[in-house]
N, C-alpha and C positions, 0 to 999 in steps of 0.2 A: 265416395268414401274418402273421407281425412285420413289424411298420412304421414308421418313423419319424414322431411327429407334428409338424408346422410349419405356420406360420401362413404364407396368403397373404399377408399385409399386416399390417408390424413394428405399424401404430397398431393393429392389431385385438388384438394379441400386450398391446400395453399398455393398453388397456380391460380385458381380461384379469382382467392384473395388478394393476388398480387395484381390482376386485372385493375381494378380499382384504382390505385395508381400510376397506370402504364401509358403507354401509346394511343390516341385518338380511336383504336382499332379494337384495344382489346378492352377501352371503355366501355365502348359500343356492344363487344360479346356478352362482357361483364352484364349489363343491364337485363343483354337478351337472357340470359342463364337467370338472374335474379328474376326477372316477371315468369320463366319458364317454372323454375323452383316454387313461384307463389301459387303456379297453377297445379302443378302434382302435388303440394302441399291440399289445397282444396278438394282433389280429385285425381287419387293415385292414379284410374285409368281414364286420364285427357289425353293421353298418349295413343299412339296406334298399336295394336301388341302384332309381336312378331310371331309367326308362329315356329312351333316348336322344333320342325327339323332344318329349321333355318337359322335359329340360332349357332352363331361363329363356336366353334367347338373351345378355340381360346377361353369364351366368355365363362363358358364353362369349367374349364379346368381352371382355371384362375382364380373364380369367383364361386362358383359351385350352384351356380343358381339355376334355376327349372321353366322361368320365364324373362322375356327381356321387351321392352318398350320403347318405344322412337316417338321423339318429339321432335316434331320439326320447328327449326326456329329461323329469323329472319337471313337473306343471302344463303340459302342452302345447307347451311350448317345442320348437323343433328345432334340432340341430346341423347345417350344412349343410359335407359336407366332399369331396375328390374324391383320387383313389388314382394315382398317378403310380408309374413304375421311373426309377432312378439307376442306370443298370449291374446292383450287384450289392442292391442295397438298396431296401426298396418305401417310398414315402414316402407319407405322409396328411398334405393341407393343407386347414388348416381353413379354410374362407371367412367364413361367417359362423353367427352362431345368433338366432334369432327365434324371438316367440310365434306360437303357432298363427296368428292374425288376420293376422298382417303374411305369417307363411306362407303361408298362403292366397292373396291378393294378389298376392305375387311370383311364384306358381302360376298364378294364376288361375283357381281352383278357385270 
């Protein structure tokens, strides 16, 4: 299922973007997130879905959302992102991406 990808939060949108022009590192992320982005565009769930009493209660008061998806992307990292419907159109917002470590943590793993 095609999806539309957006960011829950415009400053996350512009850290992003700043990638782009940064350090050898966050080139590197930058990419990983742009080929991740092309895949959930393709196919909202290429992700692993989390299931639902595992979702960080944060993500929820926060964001308000009822599902949330992990994408793993290269070095450990993960994309954290959740699958919403607009009427006729399924949308994918990204919330955030972190290293394994911090993932763990906000898991509590």
């Amino acid at each position: 299922m095609k999806s539309k990808v957006v960011f829950a939060d415009p400053k996350l949108k512009e850290v992003f973007e700043n990638f782009r022009d940064s350090k050898a590192e966050d080139q590197k992320l930058y990419k990983w997130l742009n080929h991740a982005f092309d895949d959930i565009a393709e196919d909202a769930s290429c992700g692993i879905q989390t299931p639902k009493k595992l979702i960080p209660k944060a993500y929820i008061e926060k964001y308000g959302i009822d599902n949330l998806w992990k994408y793993n992307l290269p070095n450990a990292w993960r994309l954290l992102y959740s699958v919403a419907r607009d009427e006729f159109i399924i949308i994918s917002i990204i919330l955030e991406w972190l290293p394994h470590k911090e993932y763990e943590r906000r898991f509590k793993y």
